[in-house]
LUMMAR-980711 format. One line per field, with one value per residue (C-alpha): z negated, y negated, x negated. Coordinates in nm, 4 decimals. Each point is the difference from the previous one (the first is absolute). Example, Ala and Ser with C-alpha at 12.3 -4.5 7.8 and 13.67 -1.06 7.14 Angstrom:
// residues 2
c3	[-0.7800  0.0660];
c2	[0.4500  -0.3440];
c1	[-1.2300  -0.1370];
This chain:
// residues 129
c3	[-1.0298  -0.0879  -0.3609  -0.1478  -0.3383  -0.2001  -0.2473  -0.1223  -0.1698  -0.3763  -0.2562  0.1217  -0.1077  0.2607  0.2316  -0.0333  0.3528  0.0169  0.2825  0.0586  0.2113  0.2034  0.0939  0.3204  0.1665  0.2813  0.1331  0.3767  0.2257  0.2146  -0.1205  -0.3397  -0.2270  -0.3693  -0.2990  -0.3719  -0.1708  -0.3280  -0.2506  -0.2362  -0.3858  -0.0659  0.3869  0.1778  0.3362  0.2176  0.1107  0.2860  -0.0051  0.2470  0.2680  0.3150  0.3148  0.1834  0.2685  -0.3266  -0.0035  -0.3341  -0.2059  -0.3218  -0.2722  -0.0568  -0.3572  0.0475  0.3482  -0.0468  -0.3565  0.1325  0.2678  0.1372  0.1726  0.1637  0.0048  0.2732  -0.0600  -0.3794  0.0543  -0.2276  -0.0118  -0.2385  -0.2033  -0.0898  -0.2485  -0.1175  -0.1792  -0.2201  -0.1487  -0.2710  0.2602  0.1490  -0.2314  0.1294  0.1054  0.3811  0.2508  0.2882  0.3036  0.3518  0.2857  0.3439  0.3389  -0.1494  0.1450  -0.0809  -0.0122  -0.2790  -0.1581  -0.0246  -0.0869  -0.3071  -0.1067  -0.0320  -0.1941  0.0639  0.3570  -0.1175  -0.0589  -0.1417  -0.3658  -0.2623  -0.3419  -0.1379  -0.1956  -0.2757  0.0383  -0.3311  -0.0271  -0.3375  -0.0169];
c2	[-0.9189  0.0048  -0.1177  -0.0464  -0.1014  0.0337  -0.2951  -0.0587  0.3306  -0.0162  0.1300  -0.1111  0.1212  0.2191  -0.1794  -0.2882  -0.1071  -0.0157  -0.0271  0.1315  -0.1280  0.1529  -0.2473  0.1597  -0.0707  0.1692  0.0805  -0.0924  0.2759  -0.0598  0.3096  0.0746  0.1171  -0.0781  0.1014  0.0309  0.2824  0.1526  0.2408  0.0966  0.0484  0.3198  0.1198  0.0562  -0.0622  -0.3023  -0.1480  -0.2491  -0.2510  -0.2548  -0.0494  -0.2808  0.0453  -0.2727  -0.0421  -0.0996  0.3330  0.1415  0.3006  0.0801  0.2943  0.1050  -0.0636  -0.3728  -0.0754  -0.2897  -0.1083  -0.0001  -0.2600  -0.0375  -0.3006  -0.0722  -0.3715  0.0087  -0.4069  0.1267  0.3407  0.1284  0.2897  -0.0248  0.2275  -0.1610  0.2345  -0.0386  0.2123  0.1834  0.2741  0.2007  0.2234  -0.2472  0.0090  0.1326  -0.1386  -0.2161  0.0008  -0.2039  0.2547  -0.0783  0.2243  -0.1759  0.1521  0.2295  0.4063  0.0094  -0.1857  -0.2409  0.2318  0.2400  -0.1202  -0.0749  0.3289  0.1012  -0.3197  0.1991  -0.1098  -0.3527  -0.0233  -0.3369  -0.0521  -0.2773  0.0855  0.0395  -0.2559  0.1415  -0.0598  0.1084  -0.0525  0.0664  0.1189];
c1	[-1.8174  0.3432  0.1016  0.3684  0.0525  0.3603  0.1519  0.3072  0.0911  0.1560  0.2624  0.3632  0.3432  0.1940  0.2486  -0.2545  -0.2592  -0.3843  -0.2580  -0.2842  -0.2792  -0.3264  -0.2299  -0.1843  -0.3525  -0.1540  0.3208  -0.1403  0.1653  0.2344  0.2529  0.0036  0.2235  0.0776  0.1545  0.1105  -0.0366  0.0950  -0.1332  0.2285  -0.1151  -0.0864  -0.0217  -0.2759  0.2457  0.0543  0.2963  -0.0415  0.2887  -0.0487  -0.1662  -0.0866  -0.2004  -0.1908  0.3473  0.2098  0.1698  0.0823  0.0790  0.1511  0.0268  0.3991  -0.1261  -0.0120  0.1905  0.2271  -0.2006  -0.3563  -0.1234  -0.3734  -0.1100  -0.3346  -0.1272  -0.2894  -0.0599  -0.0986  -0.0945  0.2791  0.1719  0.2663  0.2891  0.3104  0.1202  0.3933  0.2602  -0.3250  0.1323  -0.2260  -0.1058  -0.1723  -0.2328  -0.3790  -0.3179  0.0371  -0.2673  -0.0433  -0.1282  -0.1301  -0.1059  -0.1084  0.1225  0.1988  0.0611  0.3640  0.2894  0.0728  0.2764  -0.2437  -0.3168  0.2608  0.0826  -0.2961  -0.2358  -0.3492  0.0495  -0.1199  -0.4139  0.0383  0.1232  0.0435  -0.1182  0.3991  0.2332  0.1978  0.3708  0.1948  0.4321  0.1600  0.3808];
């Protein structure tokens, strides 16, 4: 049984950093992919930001290329969201997501977040102006 559970969200001021982490357990396959996900306030929609498969590969959302950096720590069974630059947009509820052997390639099992069966309960991230 596969389990994830979020820490680290909190209130920040934009420009300023914060990480998330997903601690993971029954993650025994040998291809997987994983995620974090958004829900925006207000939005019943999903926006999958980033994204790492079991070969290290990885995949970001234009919303948060270049600000947004997942890492995955298979020694502590972490999967983890450096989060700089926050802007007030930003601001939503982050879930950790996992799917093992997944149908699609990473970039796509992104676009679309109901491709993952596996999901965290959800960290709330809010950034002021």
């Amino acid at each position: 049984q596969v389990q994830l559970v979020e820490s680290g969200g909190g209130s920040v001021q934009a420009g300023n950093s914060l990480t998330l982490s997903c601690a993971v357990s029954g993650m025994i396959y040998d291809s997987y992919a994983m995620a974090w996900i958004r829900a925006i306030p207000g939005n019943h929609e999903r926006e999958g930001l980033a994204a790492i498969d079991n070969d290290g590969s990885r995949t970001y959302a234009d919303s948060v290329k270049g600000r947004f950096s997942i890492f995955e720590d298979n020694a502590k069974n972490t999967l983890t969201l450096q989060m700089n630059s926050l802007r007030p947009e930003d601001t939503g509820t982050y879930y950790c997501a996992a799917e093992p052997y997944p149908h699609t390639a990473l970039p796509n099992m992104l676009r679309r977040p109901s491709n993952f069966g596996y999901w965290g309960q959800g960290i709330q991230v809010t950034v002021s102006s």
